[in-house]
C-alpha positions as a Markdown table, in Angstrom:
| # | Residue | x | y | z |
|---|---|---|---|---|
| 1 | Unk | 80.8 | 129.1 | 126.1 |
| 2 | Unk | 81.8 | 129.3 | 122.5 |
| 3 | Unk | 79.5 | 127.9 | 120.0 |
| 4 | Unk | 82.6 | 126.2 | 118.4 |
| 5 | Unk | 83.4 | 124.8 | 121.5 |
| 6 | Unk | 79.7 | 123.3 | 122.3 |
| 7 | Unk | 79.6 | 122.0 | 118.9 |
| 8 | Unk | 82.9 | 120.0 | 118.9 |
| 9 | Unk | 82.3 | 118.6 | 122.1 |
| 10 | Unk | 78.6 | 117.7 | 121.1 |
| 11 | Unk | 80.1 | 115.3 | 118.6 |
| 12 | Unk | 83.0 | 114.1 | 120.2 |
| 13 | Unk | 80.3 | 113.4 | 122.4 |
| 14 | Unk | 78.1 | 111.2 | 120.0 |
| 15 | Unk | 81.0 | 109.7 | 118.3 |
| 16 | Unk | 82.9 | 108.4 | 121.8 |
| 17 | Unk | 79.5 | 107.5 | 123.6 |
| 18 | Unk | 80.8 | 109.6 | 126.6 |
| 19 | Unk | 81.5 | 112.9 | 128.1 |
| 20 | Unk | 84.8 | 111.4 | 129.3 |
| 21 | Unk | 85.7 | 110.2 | 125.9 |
| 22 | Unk | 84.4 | 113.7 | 124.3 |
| 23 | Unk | 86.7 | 115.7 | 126.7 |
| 24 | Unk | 89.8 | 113.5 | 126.2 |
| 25 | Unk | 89.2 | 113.9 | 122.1 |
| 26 | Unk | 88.5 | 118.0 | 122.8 |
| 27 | Unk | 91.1 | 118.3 | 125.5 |
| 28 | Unk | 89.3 | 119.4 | 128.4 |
| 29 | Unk | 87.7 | 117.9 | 132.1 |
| 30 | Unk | 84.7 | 116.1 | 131.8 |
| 31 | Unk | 83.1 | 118.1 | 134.0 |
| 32 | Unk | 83.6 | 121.1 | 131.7 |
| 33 | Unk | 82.6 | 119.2 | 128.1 |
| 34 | Unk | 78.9 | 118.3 | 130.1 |
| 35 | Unk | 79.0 | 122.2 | 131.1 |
| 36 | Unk | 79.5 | 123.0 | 127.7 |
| 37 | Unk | 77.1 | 120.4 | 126.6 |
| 38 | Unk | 74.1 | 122.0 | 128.6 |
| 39 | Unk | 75.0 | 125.3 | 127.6 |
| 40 | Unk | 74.6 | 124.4 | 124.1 |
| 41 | Unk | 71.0 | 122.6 | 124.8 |
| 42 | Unk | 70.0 | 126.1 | 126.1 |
| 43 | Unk | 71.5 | 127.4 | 123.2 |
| 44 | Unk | 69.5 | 125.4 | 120.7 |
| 45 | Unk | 66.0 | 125.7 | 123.1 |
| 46 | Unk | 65.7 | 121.9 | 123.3 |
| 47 | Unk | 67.7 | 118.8 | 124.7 |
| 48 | Unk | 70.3 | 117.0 | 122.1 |
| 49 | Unk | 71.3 | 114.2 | 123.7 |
| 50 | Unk | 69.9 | 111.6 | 126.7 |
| 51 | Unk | 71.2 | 110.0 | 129.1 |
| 52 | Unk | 71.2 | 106.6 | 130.4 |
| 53 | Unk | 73.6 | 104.7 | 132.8 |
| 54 | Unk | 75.9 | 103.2 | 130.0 |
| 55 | Unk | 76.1 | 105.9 | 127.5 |
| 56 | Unk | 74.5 | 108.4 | 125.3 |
| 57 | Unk | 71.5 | 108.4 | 122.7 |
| 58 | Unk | 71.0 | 111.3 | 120.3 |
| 59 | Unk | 67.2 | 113.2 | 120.8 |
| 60 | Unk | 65.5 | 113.8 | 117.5 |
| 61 | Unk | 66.7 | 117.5 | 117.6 |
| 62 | Unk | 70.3 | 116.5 | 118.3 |
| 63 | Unk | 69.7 | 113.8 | 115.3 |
| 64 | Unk | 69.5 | 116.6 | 113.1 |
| 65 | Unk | 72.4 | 118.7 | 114.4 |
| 66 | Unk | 75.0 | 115.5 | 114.0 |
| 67 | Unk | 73.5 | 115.3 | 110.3 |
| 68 | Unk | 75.2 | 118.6 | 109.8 |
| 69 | Unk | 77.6 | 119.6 | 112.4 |
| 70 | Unk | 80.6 | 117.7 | 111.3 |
| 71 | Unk | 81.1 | 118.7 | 107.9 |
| 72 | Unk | 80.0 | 122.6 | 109.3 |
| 73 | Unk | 83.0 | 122.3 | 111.9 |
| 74 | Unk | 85.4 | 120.4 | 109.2 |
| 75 | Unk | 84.8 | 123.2 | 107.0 |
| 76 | Unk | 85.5 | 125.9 | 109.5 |
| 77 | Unk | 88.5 | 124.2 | 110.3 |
| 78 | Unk | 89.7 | 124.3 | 106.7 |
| 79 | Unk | 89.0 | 127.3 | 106.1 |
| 80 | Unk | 91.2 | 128.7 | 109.1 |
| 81 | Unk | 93.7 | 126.7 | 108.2 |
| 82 | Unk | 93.7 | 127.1 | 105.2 |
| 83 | Unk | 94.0 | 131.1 | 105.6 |
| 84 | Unk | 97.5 | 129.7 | 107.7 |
| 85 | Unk | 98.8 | 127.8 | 105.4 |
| 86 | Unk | 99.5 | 130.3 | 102.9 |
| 87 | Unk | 101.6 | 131.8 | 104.9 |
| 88 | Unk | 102.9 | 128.9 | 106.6 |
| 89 | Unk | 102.5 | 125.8 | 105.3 |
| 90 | Unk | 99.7 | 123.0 | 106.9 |
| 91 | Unk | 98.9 | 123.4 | 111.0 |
| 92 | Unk | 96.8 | 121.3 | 113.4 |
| 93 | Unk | 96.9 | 117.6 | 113.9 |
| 94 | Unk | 96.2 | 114.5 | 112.3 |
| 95 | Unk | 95.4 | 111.3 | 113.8 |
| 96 | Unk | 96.8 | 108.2 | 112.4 |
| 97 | Unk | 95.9 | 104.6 | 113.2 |
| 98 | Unk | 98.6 | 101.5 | 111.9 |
| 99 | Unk | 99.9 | 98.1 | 112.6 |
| 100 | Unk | 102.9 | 98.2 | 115.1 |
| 101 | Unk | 105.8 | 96.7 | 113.0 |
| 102 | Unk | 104.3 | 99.0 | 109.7 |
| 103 | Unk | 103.8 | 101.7 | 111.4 |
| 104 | Unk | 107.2 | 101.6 | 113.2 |
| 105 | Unk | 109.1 | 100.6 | 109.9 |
| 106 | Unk | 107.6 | 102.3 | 107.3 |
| 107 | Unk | 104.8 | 105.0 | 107.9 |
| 108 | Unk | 106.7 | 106.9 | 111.0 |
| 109 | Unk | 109.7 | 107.5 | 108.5 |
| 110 | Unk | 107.2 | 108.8 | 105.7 |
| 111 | Unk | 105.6 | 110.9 | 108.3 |
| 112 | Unk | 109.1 | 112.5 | 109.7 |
| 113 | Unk | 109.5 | 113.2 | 105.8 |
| 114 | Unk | 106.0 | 115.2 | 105.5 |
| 115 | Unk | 106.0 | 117.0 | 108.8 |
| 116 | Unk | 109.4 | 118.5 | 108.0 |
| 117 | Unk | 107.7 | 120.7 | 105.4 |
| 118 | Unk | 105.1 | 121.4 | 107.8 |
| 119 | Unk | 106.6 | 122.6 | 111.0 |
| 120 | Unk | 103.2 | 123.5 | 112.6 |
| 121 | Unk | 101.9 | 120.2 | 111.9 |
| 122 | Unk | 101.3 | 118.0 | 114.7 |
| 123 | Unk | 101.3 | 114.3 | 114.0 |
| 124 | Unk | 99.8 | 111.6 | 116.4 |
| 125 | Unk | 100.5 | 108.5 | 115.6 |
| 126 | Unk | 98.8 | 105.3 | 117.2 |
| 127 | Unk | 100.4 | 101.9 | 116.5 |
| 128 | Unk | 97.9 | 99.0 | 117.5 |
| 129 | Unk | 97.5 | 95.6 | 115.8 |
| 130 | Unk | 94.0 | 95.5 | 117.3 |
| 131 | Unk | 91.4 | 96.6 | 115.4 |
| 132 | Unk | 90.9 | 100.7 | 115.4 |
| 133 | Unk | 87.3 | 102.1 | 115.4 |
| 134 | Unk | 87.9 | 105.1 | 113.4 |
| 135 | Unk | 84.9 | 107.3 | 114.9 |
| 136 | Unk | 85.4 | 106.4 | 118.7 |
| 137 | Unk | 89.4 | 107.0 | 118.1 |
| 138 | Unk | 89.3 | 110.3 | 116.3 |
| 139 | Unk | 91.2 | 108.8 | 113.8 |
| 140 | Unk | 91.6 | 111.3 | 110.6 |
| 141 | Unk | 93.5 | 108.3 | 108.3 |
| 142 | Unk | 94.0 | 104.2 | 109.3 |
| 143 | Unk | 96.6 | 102.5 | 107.5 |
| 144 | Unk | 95.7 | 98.6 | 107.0 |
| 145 | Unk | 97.3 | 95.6 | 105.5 |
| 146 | Unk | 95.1 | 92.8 | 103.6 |
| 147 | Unk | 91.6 | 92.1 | 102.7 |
| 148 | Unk | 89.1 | 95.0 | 103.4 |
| 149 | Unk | 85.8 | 94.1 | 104.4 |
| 150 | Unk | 82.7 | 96.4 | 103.1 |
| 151 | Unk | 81.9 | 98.8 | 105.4 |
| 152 | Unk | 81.6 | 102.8 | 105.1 |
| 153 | Unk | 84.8 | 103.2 | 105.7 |
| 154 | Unk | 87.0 | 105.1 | 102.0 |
| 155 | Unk | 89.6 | 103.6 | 101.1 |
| 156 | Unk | 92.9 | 104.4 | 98.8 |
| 157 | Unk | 95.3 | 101.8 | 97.7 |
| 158 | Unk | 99.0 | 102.5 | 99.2 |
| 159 | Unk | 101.0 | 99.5 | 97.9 |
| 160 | Unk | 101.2 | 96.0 | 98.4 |
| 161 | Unk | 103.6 | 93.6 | 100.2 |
| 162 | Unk | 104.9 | 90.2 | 100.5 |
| 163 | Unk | 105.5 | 87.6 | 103.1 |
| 164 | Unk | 108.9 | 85.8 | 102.8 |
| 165 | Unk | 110.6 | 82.7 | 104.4 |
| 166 | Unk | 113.7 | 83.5 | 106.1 |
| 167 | Unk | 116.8 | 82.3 | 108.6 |
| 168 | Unk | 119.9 | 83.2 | 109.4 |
| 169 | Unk | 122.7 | 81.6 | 108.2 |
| 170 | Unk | 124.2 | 80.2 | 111.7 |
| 171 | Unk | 120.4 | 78.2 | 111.7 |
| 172 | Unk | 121.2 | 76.8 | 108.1 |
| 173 | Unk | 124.8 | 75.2 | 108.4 |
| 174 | Unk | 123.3 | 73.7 | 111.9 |
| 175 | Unk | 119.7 | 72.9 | 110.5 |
| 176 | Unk | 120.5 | 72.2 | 106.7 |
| 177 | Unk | 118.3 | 73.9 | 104.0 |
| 178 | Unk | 114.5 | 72.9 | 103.6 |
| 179 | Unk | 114.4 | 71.9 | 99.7 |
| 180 | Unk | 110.5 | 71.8 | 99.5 |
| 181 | Unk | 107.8 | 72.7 | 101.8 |
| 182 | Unk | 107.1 | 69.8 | 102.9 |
| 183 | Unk | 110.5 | 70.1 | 104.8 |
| 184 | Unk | 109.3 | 73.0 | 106.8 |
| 185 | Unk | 107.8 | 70.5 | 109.2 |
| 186 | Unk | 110.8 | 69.3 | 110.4 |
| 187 | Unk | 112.4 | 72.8 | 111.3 |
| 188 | Unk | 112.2 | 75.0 | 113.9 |
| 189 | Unk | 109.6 | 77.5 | 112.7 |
| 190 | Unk | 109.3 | 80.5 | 114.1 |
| 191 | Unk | 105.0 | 81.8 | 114.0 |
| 192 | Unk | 103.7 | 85.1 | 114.1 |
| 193 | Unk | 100.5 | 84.6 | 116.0 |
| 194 | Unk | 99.3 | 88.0 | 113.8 |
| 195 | Unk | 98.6 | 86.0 | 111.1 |
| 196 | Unk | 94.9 | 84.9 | 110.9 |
| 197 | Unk | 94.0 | 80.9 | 110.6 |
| 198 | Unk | 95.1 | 77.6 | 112.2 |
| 199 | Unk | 98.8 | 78.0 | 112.7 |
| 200 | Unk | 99.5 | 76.9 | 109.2 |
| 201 | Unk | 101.5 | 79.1 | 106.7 |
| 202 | Unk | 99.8 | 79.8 | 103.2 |
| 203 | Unk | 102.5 | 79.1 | 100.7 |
| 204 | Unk | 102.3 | 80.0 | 97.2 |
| 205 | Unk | 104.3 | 77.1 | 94.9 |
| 206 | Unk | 103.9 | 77.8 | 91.7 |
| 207 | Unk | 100.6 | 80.0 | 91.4 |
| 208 | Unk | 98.9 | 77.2 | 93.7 |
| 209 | Unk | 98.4 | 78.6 | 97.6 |
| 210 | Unk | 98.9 | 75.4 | 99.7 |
| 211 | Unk | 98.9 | 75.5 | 103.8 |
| 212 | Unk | 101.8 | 74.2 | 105.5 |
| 213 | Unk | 101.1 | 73.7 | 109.3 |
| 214 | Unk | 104.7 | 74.3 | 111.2 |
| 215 | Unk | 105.9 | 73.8 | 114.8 |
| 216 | Unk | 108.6 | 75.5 | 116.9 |
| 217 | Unk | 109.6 | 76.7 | 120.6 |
| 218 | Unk | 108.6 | 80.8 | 119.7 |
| 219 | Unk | 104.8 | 82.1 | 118.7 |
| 220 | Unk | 105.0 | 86.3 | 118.8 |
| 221 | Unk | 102.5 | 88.9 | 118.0 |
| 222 | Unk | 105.5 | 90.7 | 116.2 |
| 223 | Unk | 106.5 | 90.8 | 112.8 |
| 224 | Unk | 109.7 | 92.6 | 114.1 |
| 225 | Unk | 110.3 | 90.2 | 117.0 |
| 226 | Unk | 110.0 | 87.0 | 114.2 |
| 227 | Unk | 113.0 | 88.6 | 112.4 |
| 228 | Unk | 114.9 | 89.6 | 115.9 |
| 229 | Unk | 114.8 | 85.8 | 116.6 |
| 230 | Unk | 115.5 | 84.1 | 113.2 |
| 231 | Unk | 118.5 | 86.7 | 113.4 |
| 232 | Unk | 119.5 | 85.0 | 116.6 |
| 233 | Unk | 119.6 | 81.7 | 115.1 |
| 234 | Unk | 116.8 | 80.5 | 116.5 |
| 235 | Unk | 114.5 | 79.2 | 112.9 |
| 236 | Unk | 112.8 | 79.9 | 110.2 |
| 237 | Unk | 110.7 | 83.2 | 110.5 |
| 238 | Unk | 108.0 | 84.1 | 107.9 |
| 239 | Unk | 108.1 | 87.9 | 107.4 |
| 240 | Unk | 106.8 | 90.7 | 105.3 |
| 241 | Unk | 109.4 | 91.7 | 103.1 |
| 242 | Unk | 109.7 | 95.6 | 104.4 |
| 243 | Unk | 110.7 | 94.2 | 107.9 |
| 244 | Unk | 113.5 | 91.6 | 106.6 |
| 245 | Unk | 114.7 | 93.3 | 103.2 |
| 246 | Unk | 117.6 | 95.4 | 104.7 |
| 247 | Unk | 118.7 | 91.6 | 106.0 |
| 248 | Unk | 118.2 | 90.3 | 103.4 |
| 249 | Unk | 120.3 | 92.8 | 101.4 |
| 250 | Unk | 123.6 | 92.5 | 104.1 |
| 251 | Unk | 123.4 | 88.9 | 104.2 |
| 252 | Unk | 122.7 | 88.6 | 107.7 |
| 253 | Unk | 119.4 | 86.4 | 106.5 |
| 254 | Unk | 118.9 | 84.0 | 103.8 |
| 255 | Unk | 115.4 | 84.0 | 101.8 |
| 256 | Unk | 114.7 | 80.2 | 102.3 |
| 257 | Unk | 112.8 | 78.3 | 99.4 |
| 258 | Unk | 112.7 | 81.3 | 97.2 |
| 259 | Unk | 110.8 | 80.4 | 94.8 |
| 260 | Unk | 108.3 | 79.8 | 97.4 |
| 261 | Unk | 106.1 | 83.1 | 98.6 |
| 262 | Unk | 103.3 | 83.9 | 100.8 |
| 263 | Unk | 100.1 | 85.6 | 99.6 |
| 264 | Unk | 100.8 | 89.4 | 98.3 |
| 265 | Unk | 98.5 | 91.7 | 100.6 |
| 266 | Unk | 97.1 | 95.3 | 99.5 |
| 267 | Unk | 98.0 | 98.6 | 101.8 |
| 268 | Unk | 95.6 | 100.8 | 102.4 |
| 269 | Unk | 94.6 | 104.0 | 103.6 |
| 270 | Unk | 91.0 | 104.0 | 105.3 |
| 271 | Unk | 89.1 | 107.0 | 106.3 |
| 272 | Unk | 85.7 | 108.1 | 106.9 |
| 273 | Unk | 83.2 | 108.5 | 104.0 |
| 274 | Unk | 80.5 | 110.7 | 106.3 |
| 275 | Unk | 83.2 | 113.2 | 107.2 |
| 276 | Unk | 85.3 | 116.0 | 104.5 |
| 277 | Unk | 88.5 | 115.4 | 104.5 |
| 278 | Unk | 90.9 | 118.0 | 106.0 |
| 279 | Unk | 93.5 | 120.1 | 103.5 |
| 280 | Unk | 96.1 | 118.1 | 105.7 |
| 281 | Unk | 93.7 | 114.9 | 105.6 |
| 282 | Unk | 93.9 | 115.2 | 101.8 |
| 283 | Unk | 97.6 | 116.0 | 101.3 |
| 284 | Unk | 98.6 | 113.5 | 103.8 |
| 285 | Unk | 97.2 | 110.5 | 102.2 |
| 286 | Unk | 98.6 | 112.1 | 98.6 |
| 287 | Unk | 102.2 | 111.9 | 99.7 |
| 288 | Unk | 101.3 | 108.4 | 100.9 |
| 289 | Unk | 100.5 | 107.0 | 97.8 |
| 290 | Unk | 103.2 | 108.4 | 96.1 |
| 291 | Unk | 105.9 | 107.7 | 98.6 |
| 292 | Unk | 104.6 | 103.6 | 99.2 |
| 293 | Unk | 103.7 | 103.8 | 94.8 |
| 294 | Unk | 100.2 | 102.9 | 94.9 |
| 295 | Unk | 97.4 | 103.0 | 93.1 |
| 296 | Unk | 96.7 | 107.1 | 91.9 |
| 297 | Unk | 93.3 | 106.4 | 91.0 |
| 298 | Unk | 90.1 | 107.6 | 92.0 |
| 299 | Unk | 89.4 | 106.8 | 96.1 |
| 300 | Unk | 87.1 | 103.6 | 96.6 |
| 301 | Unk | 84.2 | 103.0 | 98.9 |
| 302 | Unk | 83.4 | 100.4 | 101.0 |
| 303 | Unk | 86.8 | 98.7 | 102.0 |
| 304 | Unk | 87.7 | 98.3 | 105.6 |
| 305 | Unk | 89.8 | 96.0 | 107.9 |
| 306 | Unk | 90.8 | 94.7 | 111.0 |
């Protein structure tokens, strides 16, 4: 056994809870990462992890090993890549975590853009509006729309976005336009059961946020599928602008009560505060927040989100 090799799959190991979740991050059989596992307890003269029927617990030896090993097997990483990339540009992968219709609509784009100077990059990209556990995932950088809850998770502002009322015009001729939101009501209304609260929409009229509770015969967990519908004439979808601005833009959807907006919500880029960043890591998230004009200043801690 490699040392390199014992170490990664000691904490994959620690970070997953599992010998099945460490081999799946390492990419090798279980059987072989608990091999590797005991070969590194010899190794070391004393036990690093124990074992109980649900998962594993870290000894106080194997306390102090995770303390260390995952900056020590960062930087060795960086360092041989780093000795590739001068001659060819960044290598390995980097795991990234976003929301399905952002991640399909915006960051997959950006990342076709940055991988094209990197042709030995490798970039896996995991789309989930569930919330992502950074450590058990692997992931390296999470994207995440809205408020960010303290944690110890980094984070770096990406951009921001809007939520917009929209509908087709074939819905408008038949359905009339709503002249205030109190009409909404009465419409079809189309509800993206992403959106956190009671089924009501949170209007902003005027610098005052005021909840509107709709009804209508489609509830999605789909930004995309909102606009797909509202499209098809079927009501009044409430969207974040990136997914209905091309639309919007060849008239094949209206912006309904446009004075009216929903709340603006802050893009982010989450990662890890315990772990060094990658040279990839670091120039990944760099493009990011030029590309989506965000915020270049120093990174924050704390922030996270579902």
């Amino acid at each position: 056994m490699d040392l390199v090799d014992g170490m990664r799959v000691f904490v994959a190991a620690v970070e997953t809870g599992s010998f099945a979740g460490a081999a799946g991050r390492v990419g090798i059989s279980p059987k072989l990462a608990s091999k590797y596992m005991a070969e590194l307890e010899a190794r070391m003269g004393t036990p690093l992890l124990y074992r109980t029927t649900r998962r594993l617990g870290l000894t106080t030896a194997g306390q102090r090993l995770m303390a260390q090993a995952p900056d020590w097997l960062d930087q060795l990483d960086e360092m041989a890549s780093g000795l590739r990339d001068e001659q060819r540009g960044l290598s390995g992968t980097i795991r990234i975590s976003a929301a399905v219709t952002h991640g399909e609509m915006v960051i997959a784009p950006l990342l076709r853009r940055f991988r094209t100077a990197h042709p030995d990059l490798v970039i896996d990209l995991r789309l989930s509006d569930r919330f992502v556990d950074l450590v058990a995932d692997g992931i390296d950088l999470a994207v995440r729309i809205g408020k960010l809850d303290d944690s110890a998770l980094m984070a770096r502002r990406l951009g921001r976005m809007s939520l917009v009322l929209v509908a087709s015009p074939g819905y408008l001729r038949n359905r009339g336009h709503p002249a205030t939101p109190d009409d909404l009501p009465g419409h079809s209304c189309i509800r993206d059961t992403n959106m956190r609260g009671d089924g009501s929409w949170p209007l902003i009229d005027g610098g005052q946020e005021r909840r509107v509770r709709v009804t209508g015969h489609f509830l999605v967990n789909s930004a995309r599928s909102a606009r797909d519908l509202a499209l098809a004439d079927e009501g009044i979808a409430f969207c974040p602008d990136h997914v209905v601005r091309d639309d919007l833009e060849r008239n094949r959807l209206v912006q309904v009560l446009p004075h009216i907006r929903g709340p603006r919500l802050d893009i982010h880029a989450v990662y890890l505060r315990q772990r060094r960043m990658t040279r990839r890591s670091r120039d990944l998230l760099a493009f990011l927040v030029e590309a989506l004009g965000g915020n270049t200043a120093q990174d924050q801690g704390g922030p996270d989100a579902g």
